[in-house]
C-alpha positions, 0 to 999 in steps of 0.5 A: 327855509333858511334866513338867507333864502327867505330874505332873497325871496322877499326881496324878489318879491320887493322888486316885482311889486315896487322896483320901479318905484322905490329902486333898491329900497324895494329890494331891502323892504323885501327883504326885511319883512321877507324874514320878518316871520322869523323873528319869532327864533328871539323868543329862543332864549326865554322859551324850554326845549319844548316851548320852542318847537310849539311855537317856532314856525307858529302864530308868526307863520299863520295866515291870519298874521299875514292878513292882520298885518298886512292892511296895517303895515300897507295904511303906515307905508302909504302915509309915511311915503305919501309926500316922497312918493305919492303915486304908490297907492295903499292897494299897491303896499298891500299887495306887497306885504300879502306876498312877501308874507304869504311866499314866506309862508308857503316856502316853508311849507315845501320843508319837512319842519312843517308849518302851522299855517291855520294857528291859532285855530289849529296846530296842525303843521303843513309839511309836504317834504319837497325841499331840504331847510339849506338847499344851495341849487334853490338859493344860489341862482335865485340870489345871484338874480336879486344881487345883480339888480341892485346894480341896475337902473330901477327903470331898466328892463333888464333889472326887471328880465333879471328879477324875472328870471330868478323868480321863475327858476326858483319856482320852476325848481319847486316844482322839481323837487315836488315830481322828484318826490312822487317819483321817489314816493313810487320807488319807495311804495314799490320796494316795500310791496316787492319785500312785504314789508307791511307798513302803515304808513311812509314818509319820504324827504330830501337829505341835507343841502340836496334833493338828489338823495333822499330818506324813507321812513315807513312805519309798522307795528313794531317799529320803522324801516329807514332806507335812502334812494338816490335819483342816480342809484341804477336800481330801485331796490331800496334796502331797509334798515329796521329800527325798533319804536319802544314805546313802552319805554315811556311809560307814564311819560306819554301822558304828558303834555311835553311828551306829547308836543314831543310825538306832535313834532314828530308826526308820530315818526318817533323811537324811544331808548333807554338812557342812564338818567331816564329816557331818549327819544329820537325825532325820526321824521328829519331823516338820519344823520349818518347814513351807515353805522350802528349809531343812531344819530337824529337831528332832534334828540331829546333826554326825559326824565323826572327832576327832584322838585321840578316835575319833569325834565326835557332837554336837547340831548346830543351824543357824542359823534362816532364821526365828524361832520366832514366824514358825515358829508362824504358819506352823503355825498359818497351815497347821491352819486348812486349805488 
């Protein structure tokens, strides 16, 4: 999830574990170590196109950092807080980084990203695809609970109701999205049998900053067919788009190890398309960004080609938008109201 998110969480999770305690300065430890796993984005700027998405959400975001750092952090708060507060005892701070960290972790493994949750013994990337990256509905109440506490007493039952409360709205808005998605899986796995469409396999994630309308991607011999379902359509006729794989466009490129971290982050969910200086290939498991038009517009597009004396040569790509952003999203929010 977004900074913003994970900071109200570890927060919330500050207050639960230590607000009587410490009052607001639990809310702002929460906070701090709530998007501590993040840190991992000021790597940015020293790392290429394909460093940064194997190591982005990766060791930072293991369990193993999490019970590592955990006792460590939890011995240095116990004795810098022994004198001012001595009655917080070491299992108490333990608990409290295991859950700030651990929660942290686990929110992002609702997002499609996908999260290497057992690096370094496995680059597997845990995504279940239940919630967008932005999702205002999640954040918003979940915020307001957290803000509304620091302006009461840390020993006042109604800063605890209130932490409480936001705590179980946002959980209890997770497990939403997760039967919006098997409702949504069945629609889509319906409509594919009813249009023989023979596919492989399918995936299916919310659009932006919703969990109303949602992307369909499934995947057969030659290639995928793209549809969108929204929770409000009248109908469960899903139309499919078919898009071509084109592989071989590749060539020799697919024996590489940066092309095939690229097909890693992809999930295999990919397309490939020629380009006046080597090749396009478009991450197609993130959804589409326009939903109508020829224009094949992914949030992660990359341009591969071979460099004169530096191998080869991987680079965001991102074509010029046939659309603006503001058009893109009344046509987001034109299509979740339903068809």
């Amino acid at each position: 999830m977004d900074s913003l998110t994970q900071i109200t969480l570890g927060a919330a999770v500050g207050e639960a574990v230590l607000g009587r305690q410490l009052g607001n300065r639990a809310i702002a430890w929460g906070a701090v170590f709530g998007t501590l796993p993040d840190l991992d984005m000021v790597l940015t700027p020293f790392l290429d196109s394909v460093q940064f998405i194997v190591y982005h959400r990766g060791l930072s975001h293991s369990l193993l950092a999490a019970v590592v750092a955990s006792p460590v952090l939890s011995w240095v708060f116990t004795r810098w807080y022994r004198r001012s507060e001595p009655t917080i005892r070491y299992t108490r701070w333990l608990l409290f980084f295991l859950l700030v960290f651990l929660t942290h972790i686990l929110l992002d493994c609702f997002t499609n990203y996908g999260t290497q949750v057992f690096a370094p013994f496995s680059d597997r990337r845990v995504a279940w695809n239940t919630i967008f990256i932005i999702d205002p509905l999640y954040t918003v109440p979940f915020l307001a609970s957290v803000l509304a506490c620091l302006f009461l007493n840390r020993t006042s039952r109604w800063r605890r109701t209130l932490n409480y409360a936001g705590l179980l709205v946002s959980t209890g808005y997770l497990a939403l999205t997760l039967l919006n998605k098997h409702h949504v899986d069945s629609v889509v796995a319906g409509a594919l049998a009813r249009q023989n469409i023979a596919a492989h396999r399918f995936m299916t994630c919310p659009t932006p900053l919703n969990s109303i309308l949602w992307y369909a991607l499934a995947e057969d011999e030659q290639g995928y067919h793209v549809g969108f379902y929204s929770l409000l359509d009248s109908s469960d006729n899903v139309r499919f788009e078919f898009i071509p794989r084109r592989a071989e466009l590749l060539g020799d490129l697919a024996e590489t190890y940066e092309v095939d971290r690229l097909v890693w982050f992809a999930d295999g969910y990919y397309s490939a398309r020629p380009h006046t200086e080597g090749v396009l290939l478009h991450v197609m498991k993130f959804g589409k960004l326009n939903l109508s038009g020829e224009q094949e517009l992914y949030p992660f597009t990359y341009q591969i080609h071979r460099g004169d004396s530096t191998g080869l040569v991987i680079e965001r790509f991102e074509p010029p938008r046939e659309e603006s952003w503001q058009q893109l999203l009344a046509q987001l929010w034109t299509r979740l109201k339903g068809i």
